[in-house]
C-alpha positions as CSV (number, residue, x, y, z in Angstrom):
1,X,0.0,0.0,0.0
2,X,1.1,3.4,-1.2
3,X,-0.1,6.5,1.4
4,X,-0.1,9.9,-0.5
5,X,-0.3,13.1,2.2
6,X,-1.1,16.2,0.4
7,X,-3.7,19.2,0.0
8,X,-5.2,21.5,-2.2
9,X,-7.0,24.8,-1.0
10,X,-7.7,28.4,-1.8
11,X,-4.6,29.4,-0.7
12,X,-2.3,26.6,-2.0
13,X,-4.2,26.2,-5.6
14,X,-4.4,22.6,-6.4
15,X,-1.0,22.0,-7.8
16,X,0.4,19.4,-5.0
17,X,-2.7,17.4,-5.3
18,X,-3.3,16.9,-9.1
19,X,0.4,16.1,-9.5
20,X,-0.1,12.9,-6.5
21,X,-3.7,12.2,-7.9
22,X,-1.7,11.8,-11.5
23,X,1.3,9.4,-9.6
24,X,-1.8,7.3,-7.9
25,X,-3.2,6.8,-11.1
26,X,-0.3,5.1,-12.2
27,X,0.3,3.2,-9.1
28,X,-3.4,1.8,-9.7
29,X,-2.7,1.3,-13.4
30,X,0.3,-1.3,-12.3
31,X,-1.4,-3.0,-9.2
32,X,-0.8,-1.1,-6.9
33,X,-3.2,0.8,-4.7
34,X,-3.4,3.8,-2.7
35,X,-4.6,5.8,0.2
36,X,-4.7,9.1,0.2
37,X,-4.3,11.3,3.4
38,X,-5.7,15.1,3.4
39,X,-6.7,17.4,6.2
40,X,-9.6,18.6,5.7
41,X,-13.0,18.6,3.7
42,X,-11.7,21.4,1.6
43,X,-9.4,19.1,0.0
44,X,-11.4,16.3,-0.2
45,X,-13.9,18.1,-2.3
46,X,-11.7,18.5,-5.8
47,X,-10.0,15.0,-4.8
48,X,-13.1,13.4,-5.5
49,X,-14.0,15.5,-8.1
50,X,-10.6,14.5,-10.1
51,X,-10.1,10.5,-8.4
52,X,-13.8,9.9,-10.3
53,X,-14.5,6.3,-9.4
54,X,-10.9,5.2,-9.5
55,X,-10.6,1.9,-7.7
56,X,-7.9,0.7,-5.6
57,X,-8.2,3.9,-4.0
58,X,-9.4,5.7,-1.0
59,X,-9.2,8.5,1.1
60,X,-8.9,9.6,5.0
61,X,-9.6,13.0,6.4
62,X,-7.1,13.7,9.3
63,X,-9.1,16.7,10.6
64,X,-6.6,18.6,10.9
65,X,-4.4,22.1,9.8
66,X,-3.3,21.8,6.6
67,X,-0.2,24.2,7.5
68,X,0.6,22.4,10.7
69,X,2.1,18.8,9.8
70,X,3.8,18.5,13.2
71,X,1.0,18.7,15.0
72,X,-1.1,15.7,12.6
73,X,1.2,13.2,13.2
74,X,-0.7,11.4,16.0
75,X,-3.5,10.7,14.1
76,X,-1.6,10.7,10.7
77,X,0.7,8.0,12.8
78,X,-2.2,5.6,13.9
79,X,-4.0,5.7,10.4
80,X,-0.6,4.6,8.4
81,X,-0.2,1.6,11.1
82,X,-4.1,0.8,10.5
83,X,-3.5,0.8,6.7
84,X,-0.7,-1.1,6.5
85,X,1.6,1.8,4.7
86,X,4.4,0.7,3.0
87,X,5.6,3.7,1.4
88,X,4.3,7.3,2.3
89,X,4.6,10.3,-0.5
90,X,4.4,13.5,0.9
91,X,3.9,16.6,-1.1
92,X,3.8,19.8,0.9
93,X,5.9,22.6,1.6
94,X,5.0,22.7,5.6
95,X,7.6,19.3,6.0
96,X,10.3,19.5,8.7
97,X,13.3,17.0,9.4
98,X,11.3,15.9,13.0
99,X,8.3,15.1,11.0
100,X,10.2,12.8,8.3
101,X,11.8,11.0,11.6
102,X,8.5,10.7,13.2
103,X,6.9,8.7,9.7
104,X,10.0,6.9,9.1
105,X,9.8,4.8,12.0
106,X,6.3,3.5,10.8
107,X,7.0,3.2,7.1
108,X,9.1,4.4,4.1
109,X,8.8,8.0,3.0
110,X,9.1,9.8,-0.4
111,X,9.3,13.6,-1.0
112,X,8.2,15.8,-3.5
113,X,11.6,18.4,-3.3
114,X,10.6,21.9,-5.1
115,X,12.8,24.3,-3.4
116,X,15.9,22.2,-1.7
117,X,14.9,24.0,1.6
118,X,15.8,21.6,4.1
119,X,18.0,18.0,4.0
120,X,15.4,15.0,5.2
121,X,15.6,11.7,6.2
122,X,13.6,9.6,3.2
123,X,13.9,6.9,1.0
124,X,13.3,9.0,-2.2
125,X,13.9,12.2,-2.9
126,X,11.7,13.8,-5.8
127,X,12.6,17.2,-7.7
128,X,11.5,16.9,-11.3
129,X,12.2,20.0,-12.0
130,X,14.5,21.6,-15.2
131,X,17.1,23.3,-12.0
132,X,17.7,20.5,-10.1
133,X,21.0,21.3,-10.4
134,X,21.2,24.1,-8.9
135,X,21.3,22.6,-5.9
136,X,23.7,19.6,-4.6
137,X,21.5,16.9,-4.2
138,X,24.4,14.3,-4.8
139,X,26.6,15.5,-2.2
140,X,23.5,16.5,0.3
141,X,22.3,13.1,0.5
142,X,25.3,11.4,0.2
143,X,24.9,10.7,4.0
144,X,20.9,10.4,4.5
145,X,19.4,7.5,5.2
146,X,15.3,6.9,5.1
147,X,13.2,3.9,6.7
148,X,15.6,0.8,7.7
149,X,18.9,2.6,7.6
150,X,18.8,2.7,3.8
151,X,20.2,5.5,1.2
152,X,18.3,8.0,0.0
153,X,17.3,7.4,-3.9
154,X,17.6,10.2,-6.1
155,X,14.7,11.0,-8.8
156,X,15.8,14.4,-10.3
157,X,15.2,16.3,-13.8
158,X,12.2,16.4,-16.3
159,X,12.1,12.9,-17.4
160,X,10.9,12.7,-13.6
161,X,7.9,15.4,-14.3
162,X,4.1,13.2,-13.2
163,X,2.1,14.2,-16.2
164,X,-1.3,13.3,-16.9
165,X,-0.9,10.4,-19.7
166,X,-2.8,12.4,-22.3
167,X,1.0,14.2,-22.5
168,X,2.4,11.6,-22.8
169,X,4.9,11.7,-26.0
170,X,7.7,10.3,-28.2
171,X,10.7,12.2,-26.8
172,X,12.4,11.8,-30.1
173,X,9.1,13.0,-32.2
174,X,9.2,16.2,-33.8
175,X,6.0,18.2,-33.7
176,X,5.3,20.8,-37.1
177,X,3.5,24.4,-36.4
178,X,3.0,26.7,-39.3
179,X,3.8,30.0,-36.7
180,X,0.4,31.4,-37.8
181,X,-1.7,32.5,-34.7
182,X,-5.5,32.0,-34.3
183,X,-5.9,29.6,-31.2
184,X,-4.2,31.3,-27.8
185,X,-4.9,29.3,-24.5
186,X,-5.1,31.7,-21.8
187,X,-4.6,29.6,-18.2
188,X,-4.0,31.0,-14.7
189,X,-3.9,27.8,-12.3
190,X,-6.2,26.2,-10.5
191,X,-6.9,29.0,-8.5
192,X,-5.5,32.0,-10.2
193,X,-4.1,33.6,-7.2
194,X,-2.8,36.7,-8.6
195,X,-6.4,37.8,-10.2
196,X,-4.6,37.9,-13.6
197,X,-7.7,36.0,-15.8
198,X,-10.2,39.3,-16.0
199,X,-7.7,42.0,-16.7
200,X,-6.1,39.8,-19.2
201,X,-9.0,39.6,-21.4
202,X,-10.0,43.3,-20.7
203,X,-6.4,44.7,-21.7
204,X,-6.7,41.8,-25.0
205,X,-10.2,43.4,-26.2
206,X,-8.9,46.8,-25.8
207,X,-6.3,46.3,-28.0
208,X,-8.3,44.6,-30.4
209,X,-6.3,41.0,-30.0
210,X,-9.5,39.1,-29.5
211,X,-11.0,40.3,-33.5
212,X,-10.3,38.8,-36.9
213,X,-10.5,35.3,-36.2
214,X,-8.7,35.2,-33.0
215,X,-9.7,32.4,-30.3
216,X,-8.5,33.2,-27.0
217,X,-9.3,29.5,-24.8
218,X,-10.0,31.2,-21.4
219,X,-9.3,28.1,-18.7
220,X,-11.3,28.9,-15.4
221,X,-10.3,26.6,-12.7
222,X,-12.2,25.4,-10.1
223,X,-11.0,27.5,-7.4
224,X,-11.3,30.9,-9.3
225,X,-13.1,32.9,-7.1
226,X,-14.3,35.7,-10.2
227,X,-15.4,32.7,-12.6
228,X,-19.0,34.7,-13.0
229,X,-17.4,38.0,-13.5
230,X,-15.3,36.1,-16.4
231,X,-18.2,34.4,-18.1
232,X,-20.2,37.5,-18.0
233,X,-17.4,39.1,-19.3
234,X,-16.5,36.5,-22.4
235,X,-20.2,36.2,-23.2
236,X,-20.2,40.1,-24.2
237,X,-17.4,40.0,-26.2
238,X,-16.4,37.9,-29.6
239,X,-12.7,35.7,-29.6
240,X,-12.7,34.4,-26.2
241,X,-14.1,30.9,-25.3
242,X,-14.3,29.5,-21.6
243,X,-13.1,25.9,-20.5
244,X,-14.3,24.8,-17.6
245,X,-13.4,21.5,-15.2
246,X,-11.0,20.5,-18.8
247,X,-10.6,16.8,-18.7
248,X,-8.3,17.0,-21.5
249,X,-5.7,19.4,-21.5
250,X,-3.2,18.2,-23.8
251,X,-5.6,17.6,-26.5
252,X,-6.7,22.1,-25.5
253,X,-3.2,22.8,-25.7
254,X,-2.4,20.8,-28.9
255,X,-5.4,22.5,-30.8
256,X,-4.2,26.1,-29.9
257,X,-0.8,27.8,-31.5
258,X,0.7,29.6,-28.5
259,X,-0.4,29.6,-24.5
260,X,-0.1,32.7,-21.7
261,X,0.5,30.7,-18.5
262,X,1.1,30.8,-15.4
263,X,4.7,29.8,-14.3
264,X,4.6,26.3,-12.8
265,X,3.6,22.6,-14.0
266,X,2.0,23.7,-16.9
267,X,5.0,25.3,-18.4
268,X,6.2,21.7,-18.6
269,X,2.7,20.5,-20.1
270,X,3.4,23.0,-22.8
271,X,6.7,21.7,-23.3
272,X,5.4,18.1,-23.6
273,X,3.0,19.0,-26.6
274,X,6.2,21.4,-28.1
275,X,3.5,24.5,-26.9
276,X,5.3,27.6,-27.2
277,X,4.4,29.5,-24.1
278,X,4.7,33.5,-22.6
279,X,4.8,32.9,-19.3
280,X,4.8,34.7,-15.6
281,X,5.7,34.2,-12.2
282,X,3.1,34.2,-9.0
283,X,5.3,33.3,-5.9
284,X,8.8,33.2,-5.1
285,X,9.5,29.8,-4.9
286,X,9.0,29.6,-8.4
287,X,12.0,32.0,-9.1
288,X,14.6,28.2,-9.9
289,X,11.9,27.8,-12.7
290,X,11.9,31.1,-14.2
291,X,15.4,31.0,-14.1
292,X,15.4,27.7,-15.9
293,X,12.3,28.0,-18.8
294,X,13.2,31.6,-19.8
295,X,16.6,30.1,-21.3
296,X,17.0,31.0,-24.8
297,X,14.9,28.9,-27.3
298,X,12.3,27.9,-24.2
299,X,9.5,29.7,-23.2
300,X,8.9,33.7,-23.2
301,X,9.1,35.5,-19.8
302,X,6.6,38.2,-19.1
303,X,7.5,39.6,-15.5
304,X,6.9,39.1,-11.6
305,X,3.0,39.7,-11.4
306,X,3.5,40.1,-7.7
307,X,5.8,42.6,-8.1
308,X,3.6,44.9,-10.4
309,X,0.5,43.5,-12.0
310,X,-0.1,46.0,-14.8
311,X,3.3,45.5,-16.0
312,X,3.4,42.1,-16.4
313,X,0.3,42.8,-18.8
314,X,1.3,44.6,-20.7
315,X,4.6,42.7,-21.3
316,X,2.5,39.5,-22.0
317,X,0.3,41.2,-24.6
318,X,3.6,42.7,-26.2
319,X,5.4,39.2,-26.4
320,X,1.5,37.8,-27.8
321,X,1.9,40.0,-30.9
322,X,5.6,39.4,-31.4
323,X,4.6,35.9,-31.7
324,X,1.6,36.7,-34.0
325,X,4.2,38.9,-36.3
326,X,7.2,36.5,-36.2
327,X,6.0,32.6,-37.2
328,X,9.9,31.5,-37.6
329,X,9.8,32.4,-33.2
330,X,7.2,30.3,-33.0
331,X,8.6,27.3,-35.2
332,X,12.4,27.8,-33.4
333,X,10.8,27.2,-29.9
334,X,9.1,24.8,-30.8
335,X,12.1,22.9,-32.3
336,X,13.7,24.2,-28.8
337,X,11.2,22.0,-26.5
338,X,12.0,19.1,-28.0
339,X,12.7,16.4,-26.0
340,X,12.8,17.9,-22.6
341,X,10.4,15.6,-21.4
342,X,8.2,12.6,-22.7
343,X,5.4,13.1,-19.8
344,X,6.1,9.8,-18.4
345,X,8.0,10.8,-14.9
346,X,4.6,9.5,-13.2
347,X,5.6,5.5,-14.2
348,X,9.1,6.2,-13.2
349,X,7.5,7.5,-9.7
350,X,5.2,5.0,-9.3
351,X,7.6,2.0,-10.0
352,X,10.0,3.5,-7.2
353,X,7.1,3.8,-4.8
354,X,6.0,0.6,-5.8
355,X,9.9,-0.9,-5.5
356,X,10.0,0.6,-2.1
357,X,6.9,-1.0,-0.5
């Protein structure tokens, strides 16, 4: 039995969870099965929504703070032991070293390493990420042992990256786009936290981008508080088109000719289907990833939107109609994402998990 601890909210979008759901999903699809352990009913509202009726899979409510780990690890303690854990893949940003220690003497752990903030004492270490290295994960670990005394495992770079299997892809394939623009996917997250969906569109009308044929594909997640004020908004104006709950957002992305995202796992869904992206940045710890997709011959880097809003607009719509005006941009990233990732890094993750129970 594989546990899974993570959360989605208002606050922390839904990021963590749909990446574990995606990892479960494979872990089912090979045997395996799963538990899933969340604080609260918040979070078990969109895991059920996106689990559907997945067998081999369940879920406990710990009743607890979903910002407070330390202080679940009682309950989250005496449920592992109940459910016969093998393996437990935690995916949060609230871990400490005491709370690893606590877990590993009831089972093996796995993270889920953004940010390299701390050193921790688990079996596997996950950071799928393009900057890995960056940090020294080789020489950090070199010493740390998990569950049993034994070495950490490594699992780093993009190969790594728990896709949904609709992006899944021949690494080797080459993908042709013409460079003309009609179709533009417009996503914010789960949650867009930075507000950034309305006064797109409203800066996009004004100048006219959404006329002569122009598509913008608006995607409204399910935690977007304004998602009334946006469809009131679309449904007065021609060129935009709202996707709601999106099942499949591979096939979106592989219908449209360039995406304005937010920085984050869907900058590596874009790369997946060779989606040339203009891209921004909504928190901090996301600065390794800027760093790493605004590389020449990646993606297109618009600005800190939490740093000032209106000009990170403004630098999105400019880089939108450089794109529309310069097809061979549009065909030389394209070429650029190739290979970077195949979409598969769930497998991968779910074979170690499985390997380690």
């Amino acid at each position: 039995m594989v546990g899974i601890r993570t959360d989605a909210n208002t606050i922390i979008a839904t990021g963590h969870m749909m990446r574990c759901i995606t990892i479960a999903k494979s872990i089912v699809s090979m045997g395996g099965s799963v538990t899933f352990f969340i604080a609260d009913e918040e979070s078990e509202i969109l895991l059920k929504k996106n689990l559907g009726d997945l067998n081999d899979v369940s879920v406990v409510v710990l009743h607890t703070a979903w910002d407070d780990l330390i202080n679940e690890l009682p309950v989250l303690i005496e449920q592992l032991q109940l459910r016969n854990v093998d393996t437990l893949l935690v995916d949060s940003y609230k871990v400490t070293y005491d709370y690893f220690k606590a877990v590993d003497r009831v089972c093996k752990t796995a993270y889920i390493d953004d940010l390299h903030e701390g050193i921790f004492p688990v079996d596997i270490l996950i950071n799928y990420s393009g900057y890995h290295y960056v940090f020294d994960y080789a020489s950090d670990y070199e010493r740390m042992h998990g569950h049993k005394d034994e070495p950490t495992k490594l699992l780093l770079g993009l190969m790594y990256a728990p896709l949904r299997e609709q992006f899944h892809t021949d690494v080797a394939a080459g993908m042709k786009r013409s460079g003309e623009v009609k179709d533009i996917l417009l996503a914010c997250g789960g949650a867009d936290t930075q507000n950034m969906i309305l006064p797109m569109l409203e800066v996009i009308c004004d100048r006219g981008l959404n006329t002569d044929g122009m598509n913008w594909h608006t995607v409204v997640g399910d935690y977007v508080d304004n998602a009334e004020a946006i469809e009131a908004f679309a449904s007065m104006h021609e060129g935009i088109t709202i996707h709601r709950s999106v099942k499949n957002m591979a096939s979106l992305m592989r219908s449209c000719n360039i995406a304005v995202v937010a920085a984050g796992t869907m900058l590596t869904e874009c790369a997946a289907v060779r989606l040339p992206a203009v891209f921004y940045q909504v928190a901090d710890n996301q600065r390794y990833g800027v760093d790493y997709w605004r590389q020449p011959g990646r993606m297109i880097y618009a600005g800190d939107v939490t740093q000032d809003k209106d000009m990170v607009i403004a630098a999105i719509v400019k880089e939108v109609m450089r794109l529309i005006h310069d097809h061979d941009l549009i065909i030389k990233i394209t070429e650029g994402l190739l290979g970077i990732t195949d979409g598969r890094g769930a497998e991968r993750i779910a074979n170690a998990l499985k390997s380690e129970g």
